[in-house]
N, C-alpha and C positions, 0 to 999 in steps of 0.2 A: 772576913771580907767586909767589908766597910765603901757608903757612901758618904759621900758631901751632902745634906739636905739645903735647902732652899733657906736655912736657918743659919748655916754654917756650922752645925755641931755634925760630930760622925753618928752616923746612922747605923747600927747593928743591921745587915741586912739577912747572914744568915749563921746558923752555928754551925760550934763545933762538929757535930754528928750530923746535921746535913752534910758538911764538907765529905768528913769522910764516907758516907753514905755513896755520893754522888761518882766520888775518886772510884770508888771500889764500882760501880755501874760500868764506868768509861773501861776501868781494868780489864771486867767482863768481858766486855763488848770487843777490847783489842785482840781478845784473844782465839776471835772467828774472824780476824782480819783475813787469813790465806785458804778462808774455806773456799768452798766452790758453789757459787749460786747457778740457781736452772731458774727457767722463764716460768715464770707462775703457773699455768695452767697444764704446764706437761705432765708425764709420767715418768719416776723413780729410772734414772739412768739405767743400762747394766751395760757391766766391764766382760768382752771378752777375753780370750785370752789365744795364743795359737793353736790350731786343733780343735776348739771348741765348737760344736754342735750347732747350727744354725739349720731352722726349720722356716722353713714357707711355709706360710698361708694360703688359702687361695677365698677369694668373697665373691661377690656375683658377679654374673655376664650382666654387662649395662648396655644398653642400645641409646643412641640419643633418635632413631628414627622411632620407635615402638615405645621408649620408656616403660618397657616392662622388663622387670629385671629378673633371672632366672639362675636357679642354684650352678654351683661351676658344673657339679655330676652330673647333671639334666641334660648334656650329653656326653657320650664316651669318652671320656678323657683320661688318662693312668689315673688308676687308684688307687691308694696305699691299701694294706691289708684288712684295719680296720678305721675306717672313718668316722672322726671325732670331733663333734659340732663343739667349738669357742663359746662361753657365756656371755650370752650380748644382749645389752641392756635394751629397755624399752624402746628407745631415739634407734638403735639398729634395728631392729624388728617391724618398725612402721617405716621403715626405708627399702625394706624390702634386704637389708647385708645377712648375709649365710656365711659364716666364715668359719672353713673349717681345714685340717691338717693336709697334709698334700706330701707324693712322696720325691717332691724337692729337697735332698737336702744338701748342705752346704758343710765345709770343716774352715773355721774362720781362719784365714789368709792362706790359704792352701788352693791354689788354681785347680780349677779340673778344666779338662777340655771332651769334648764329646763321649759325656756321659749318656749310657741307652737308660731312658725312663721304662719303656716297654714298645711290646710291637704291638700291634693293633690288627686284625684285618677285616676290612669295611664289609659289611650286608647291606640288603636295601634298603630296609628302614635306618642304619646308622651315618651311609652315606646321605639321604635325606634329611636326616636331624643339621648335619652338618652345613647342608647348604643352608638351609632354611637360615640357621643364625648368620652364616656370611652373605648371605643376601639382606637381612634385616642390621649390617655391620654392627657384631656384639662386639664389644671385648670385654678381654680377660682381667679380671682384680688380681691383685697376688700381695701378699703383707709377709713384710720381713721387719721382724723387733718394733713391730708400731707404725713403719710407715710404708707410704702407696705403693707400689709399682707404675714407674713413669718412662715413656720413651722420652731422650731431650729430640726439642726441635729446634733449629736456628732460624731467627728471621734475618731478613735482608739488611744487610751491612752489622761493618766490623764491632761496631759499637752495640747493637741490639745485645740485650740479654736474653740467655737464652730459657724456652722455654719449656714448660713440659706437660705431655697428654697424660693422661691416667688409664693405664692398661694399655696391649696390646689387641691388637685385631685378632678374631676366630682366621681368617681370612682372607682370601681378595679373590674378586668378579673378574676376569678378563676375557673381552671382547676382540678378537682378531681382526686385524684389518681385512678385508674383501668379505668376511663372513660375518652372520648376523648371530651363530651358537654364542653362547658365554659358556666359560671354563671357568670352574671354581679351583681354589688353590687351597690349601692349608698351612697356616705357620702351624709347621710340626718340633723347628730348630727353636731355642732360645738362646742366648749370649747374654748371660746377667752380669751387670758391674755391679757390684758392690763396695760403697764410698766410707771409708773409715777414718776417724781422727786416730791418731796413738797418743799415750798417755807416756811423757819420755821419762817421767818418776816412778810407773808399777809397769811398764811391758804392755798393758793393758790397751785394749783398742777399744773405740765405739764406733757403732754403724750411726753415721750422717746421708745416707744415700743407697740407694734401690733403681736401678734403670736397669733396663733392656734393648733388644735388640729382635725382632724374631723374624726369623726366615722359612721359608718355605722349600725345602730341599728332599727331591728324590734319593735316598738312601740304597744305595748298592753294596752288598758283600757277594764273596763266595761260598760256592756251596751253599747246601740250607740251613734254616736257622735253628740254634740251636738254643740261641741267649747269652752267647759267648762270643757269636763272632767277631771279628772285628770292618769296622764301615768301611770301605775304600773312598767313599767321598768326605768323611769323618774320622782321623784318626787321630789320638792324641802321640804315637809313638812315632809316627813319619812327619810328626808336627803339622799334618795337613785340617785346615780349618775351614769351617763353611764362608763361603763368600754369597754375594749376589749372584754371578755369573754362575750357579749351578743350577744345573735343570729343577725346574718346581714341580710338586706332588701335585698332581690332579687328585680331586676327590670323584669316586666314581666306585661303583658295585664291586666286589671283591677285589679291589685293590688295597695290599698293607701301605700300613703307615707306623713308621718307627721315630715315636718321639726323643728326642736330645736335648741336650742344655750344654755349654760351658756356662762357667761364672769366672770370674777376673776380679782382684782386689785392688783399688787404687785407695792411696791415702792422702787425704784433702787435707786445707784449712781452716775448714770450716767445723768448729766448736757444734758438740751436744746440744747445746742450749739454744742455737741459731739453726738448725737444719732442716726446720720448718720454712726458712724464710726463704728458699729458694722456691718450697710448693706455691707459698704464698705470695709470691712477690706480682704485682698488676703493674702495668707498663703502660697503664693508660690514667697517669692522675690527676693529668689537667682535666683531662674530662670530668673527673668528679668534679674539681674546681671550679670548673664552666658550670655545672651543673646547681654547685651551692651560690656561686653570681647571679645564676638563672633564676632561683628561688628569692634572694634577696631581694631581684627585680619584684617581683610581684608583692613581697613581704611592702615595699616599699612604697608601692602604687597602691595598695590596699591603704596603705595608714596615710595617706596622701588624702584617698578619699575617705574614710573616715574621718580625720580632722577636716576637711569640707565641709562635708554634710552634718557634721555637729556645729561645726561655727555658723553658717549658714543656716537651721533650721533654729538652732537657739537664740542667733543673735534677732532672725526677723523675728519670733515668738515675744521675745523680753522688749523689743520696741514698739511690740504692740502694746503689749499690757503697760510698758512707762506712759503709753499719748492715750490709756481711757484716760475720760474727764469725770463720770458720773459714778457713784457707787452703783447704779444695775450694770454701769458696761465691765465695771471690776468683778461681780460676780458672774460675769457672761462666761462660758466655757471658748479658749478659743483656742489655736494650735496643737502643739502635743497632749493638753492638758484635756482635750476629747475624749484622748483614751486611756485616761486614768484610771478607771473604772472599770474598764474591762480587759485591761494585759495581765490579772493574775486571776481571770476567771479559767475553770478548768476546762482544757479542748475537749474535744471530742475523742473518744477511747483512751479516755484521759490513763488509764491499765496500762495499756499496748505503751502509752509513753512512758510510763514510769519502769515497765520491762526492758525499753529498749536502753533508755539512761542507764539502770544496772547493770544491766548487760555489757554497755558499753565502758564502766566504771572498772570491772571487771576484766575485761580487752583493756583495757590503757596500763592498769596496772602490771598486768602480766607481760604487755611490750617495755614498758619503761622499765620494769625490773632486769629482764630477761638482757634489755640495752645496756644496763649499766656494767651487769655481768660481764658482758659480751667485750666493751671496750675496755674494763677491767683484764683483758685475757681467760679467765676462768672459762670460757664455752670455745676452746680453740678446738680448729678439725681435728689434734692430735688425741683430743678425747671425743671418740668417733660415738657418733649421736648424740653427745651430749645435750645441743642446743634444742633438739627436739622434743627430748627425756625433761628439758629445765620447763621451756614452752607449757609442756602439759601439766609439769607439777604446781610452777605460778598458776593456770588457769582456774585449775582443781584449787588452790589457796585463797586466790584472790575472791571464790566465790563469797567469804563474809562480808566485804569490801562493795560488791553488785548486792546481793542482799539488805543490804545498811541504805544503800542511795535507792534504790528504789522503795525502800518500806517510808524515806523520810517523804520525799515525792510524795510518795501515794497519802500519807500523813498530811500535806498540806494542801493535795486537792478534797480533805475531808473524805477521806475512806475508812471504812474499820474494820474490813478484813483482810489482815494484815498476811494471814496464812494464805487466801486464794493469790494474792500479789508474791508473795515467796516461793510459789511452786509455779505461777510461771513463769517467774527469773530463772530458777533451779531448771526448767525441762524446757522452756519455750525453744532458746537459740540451741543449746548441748541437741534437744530433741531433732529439730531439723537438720542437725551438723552430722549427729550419728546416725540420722535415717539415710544422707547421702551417702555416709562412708559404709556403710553394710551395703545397699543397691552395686555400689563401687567395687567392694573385697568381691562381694559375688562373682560379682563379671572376670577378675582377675583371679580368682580359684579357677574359675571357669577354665580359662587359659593356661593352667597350672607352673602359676609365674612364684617365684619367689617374695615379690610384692606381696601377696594376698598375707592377712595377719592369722596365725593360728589360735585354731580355738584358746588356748591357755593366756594369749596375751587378748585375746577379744574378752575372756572374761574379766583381764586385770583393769581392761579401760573401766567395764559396767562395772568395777570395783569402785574404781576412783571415781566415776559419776553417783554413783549412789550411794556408795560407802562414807564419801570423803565431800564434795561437793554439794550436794542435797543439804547434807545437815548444816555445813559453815554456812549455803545461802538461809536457813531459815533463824541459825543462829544469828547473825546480820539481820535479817530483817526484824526479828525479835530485840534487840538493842534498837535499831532505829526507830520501830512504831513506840518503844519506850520514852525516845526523845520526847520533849515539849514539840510541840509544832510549828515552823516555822510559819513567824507572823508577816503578812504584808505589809507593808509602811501605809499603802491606801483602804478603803474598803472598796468591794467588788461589787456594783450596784445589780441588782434582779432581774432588773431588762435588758438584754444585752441591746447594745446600739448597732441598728443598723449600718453593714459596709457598705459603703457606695460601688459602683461601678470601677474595677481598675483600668489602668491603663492597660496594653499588650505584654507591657515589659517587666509589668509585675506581678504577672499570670503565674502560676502555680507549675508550669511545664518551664517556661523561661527562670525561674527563680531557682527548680534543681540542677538546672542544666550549668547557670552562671557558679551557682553554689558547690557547683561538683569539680567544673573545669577547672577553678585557680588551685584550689589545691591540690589537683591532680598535678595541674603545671609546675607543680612546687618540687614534686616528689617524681616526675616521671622519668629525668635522668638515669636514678638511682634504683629506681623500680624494673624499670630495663638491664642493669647490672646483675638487680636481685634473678629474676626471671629468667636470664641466660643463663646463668652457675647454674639455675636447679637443672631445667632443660638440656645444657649441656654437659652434666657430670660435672662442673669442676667447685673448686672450693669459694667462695666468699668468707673474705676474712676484713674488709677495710668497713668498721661498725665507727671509729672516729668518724667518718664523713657520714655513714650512716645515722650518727646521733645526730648532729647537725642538722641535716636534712628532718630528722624526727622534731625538732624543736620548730622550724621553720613553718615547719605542717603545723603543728597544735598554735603559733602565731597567725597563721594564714587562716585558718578554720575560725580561730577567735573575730579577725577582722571582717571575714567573709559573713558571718554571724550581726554585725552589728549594719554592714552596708545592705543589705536583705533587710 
């Protein structure tokens, strides 16, 4: 291959054996043209086939009134012969997820219609359990091949997409007209669809989809039972199927309860690799949009008044000192140059600052990393806990990073022990973080919710704080008290100069209040997004708008910093 140079002679640009080098790459490369790519962060497909074995899951009862969340067993519910708790990572365990085998099972594309799970019959303390959670509106988790169990919900008009809640309800409260009793109900019935692509090259299907349906239905046979009979309100052979219109099960003392399921196979369009996007799809993205405007707003008014108050403070400064006439008015001190002298003298608890800066070095790094991940795809909800698991390993990591920034700090207010500043980096903020969360787990042991974290994962946290954490902060601070120390361009004169009297408005209460609101106002759109997913159970997956908003903040914080 050959260029023209600027000479006009040919220019060799590459040989022989690059060429063929490069021919033989592209070769390569054509020859995974027809493979089949999945979305980066998921988990390894799998191909069912007809007949094949499909097992549910079931994870915890979620309340959004109590946010205390409790194993599915923790009441009476069928249970398989032997129950076998799933291996779930750190991020599931501090979420309080219990996810274990259930004796749901499924034969892939094979309908069943009113299959008996078991019969039940209520005591007093079992029909109390039951109310309790349908008064505190739990619902039910259930996982089938990786994903949630969703009822769809439709909103108003043709065009809305639709939506979907996460789990079923234990129940429903209902209050009769003229009477003030409440009757409790039980979804005893379930109706699952199960949403599959097929593979029209191996026969082969995948699950794209998990919904239900659950109903509350009193259950009549003849004769007694025996575990054979067949339901008259339930049959699969007279083709008779649960509707709304049949009478609901009261929960009440020695009343049975005979749980059912159908399942129903529909096959979609919707690709493996996409079947997330329906959990995740938000219907609300102007709002973010409004939200990143909103932020801009303020990003914009901040640098507004920062260029102000610098052209303004520097220009009258510089036209004073152009009109002295005398050499003493030239060495006179006058504007900014007052306090030359003492802007790099060290505050007061000048420590406590230098812990909070690491600390805080520490925090950013662990958010910024954990962001990049995140709009990267790598922390999707399909790898359950992940983001929480990642959260805590950056923190645990990043401690070299807080250790380094605070030993250099502490380095240039003239400190020299270097070791008491690296131990309270390492335990100051971790120490009051995990004094709340133990006061915390207590209270929800207390409750004996599935939230509370078990002794073995409480020991792996004091693992990672003192095993892994402690040492990278003092390894960091040990590298940093090595640095030279940063020098100041002024020296710091011995008497500090008297401050005058300030105004009201540069009062030390007005100065956190200003300092706190704009960048709250930056970010409180999107913090309101964040804060409803957790509160309400559901997923947060839009970290594009979330970086954004995270950039606008550390801009707003920057400018907030120099108008102060």
């Amino acid at each position: 291959v050959y260029n023209i140079g600027l000479d006009g002679r040919n220019q060799d640009l590459k040989s022989d054996d690059n060429i063929r080098f490069e021919i033989g790459i592209c070769v390569f490369l054509l020859l995974f043209i027809n493979g089949y790519s999945f979305y980066l962060p998921g988990v390894a497909p799998q191909d069912f086939f007809k007949g094949d074995k499909l097992r549910v899951k079931v994870n915890k009862l979620a309340s959004t009134k109590t946010q205390l969340p409790y194993s599915y067993y923790s009441i009476p519910y069928c249970r398989p012969d032997i129950i076998v708790d799933s291996a779930e990572n750190l991020g599931e365990v501090l979420r309080g997820d219990r996810i274990e085998n259930s004796p749901y099972e499924f034969q892939m594309l094979v309908p069943q219609m009113c299959n008996v799970v078991c019969r039940l019959v209520l005591d007093e303390k079992k029909a109390k359990e039951f109310k309790e959670k349908i008064d505190d509106e739990y619902r039910v988790n259930m996982i089938l091949d990786n994903l949630p169990l969703v009822i769809p919900m439709s909103r108003l008009g043709k065009d809305s997409p639709v939506i979907y809640q996460h789990g079923y309800f234990v129940g429903r409260k209902v209050q009769y007209a003229g009477t003030k009793e409440e009757k409790y109900f039980i979804n005893n019935h379930l109706s699952f669809t199960v949403k599959f692509h097929k593979d029209s090259q191996t026969d082969s299907a995948r699950i794209v989809g998990f919904e239900v349906n659950a109903f509350s239905v009193k259950h009549q046979y003849d004769g007694e039972w025996t575990g054979k009979n067949r339901l008259t309100t339930c049959d699969a052979h007279a083709k008779r199927m649960v509707s709304t219109s049949d009478p609901p099960l009261e929960v009440e003392n020695k009343k049975e309860i005979i749980f059912t399921y159908d399942v129903d196979f529909q096959e979609s369009d919707i690709k493996w690799a996409s079947r997330w996007d329906t959990y995740l799809l938000m219907a609300d993205d102007q709002v973010h949009w409004f939200s990143i405007v909103n932020s801009l707003m303020i990003v914009l008014f901040l640098s507004g008044m920062v260029a102000m108050i610098m052209l303004r403070t520097l220009y009258r400064d510089i036209s004073k000192y152009n009109q002295l006439e005398t050499q003493e008015e030239a060495q006179e001190e006058t504007g900014w140059k007052l306090v030359h002298g003492d802007v790099f003298r060290p505050p007061v608890n000048s420590d406590l600052l230098c812990v909070y800066v690491g600390t805080g070095v520490q925090f950013f790094g662990m958010i910024l990393i954990a962001m990049i991940f995140a709009v990267l795809g790598f922390l999707s909800p399909s790898n359950r806990g992940g983001l929480m698991t990642a959260l805590l390993l950056l923190w645990v990591l990043m401690g070299i990073f807080g250790g380094y920034a605070s030993a250099r700090l502490y380095k240039a207010f003239k400190g020299t022990e270097w070791k008491s500043i690296a131990l309270k980096t390492a335990f100051m903020f971790p120490g009051i973080a995990f004094a709340i969360f133990f006061v915390l787990n207590a209270l929800i042991w207390g409750e004996k919710s599935s939230g509370a974290v078990p002794f073995g994962t409480m020991f792996a946290l004091v693992f990672l704080w003192f095993g892994i954490s402690v040492p990278l902060v003092f390894v960091g601070s040990y590298i940093g008290f090595k640095k030279p120390a940063i020098e100041n361009p002024v020296k710091t004169n011995k008497i500090p100069r008297q401050i005058p009297e300030q105004p009201w408005y540069m009062s030390s209460v007005f100065s956190i209040l200003i300092g706190g609101i704009l960048p709250f106002g930056a970010v409180f759109i999107e913090l309101f997004f964040i804060l409803t997913s957790i509160w309400l159970q559901q997923f947060y997956y839009i970290f594009g708008f979330l970086f954004i908003v995270f950039v606008i903040l550390i801009v707003t914080c920057a400018e907030i910093t120099i108008v102060l």
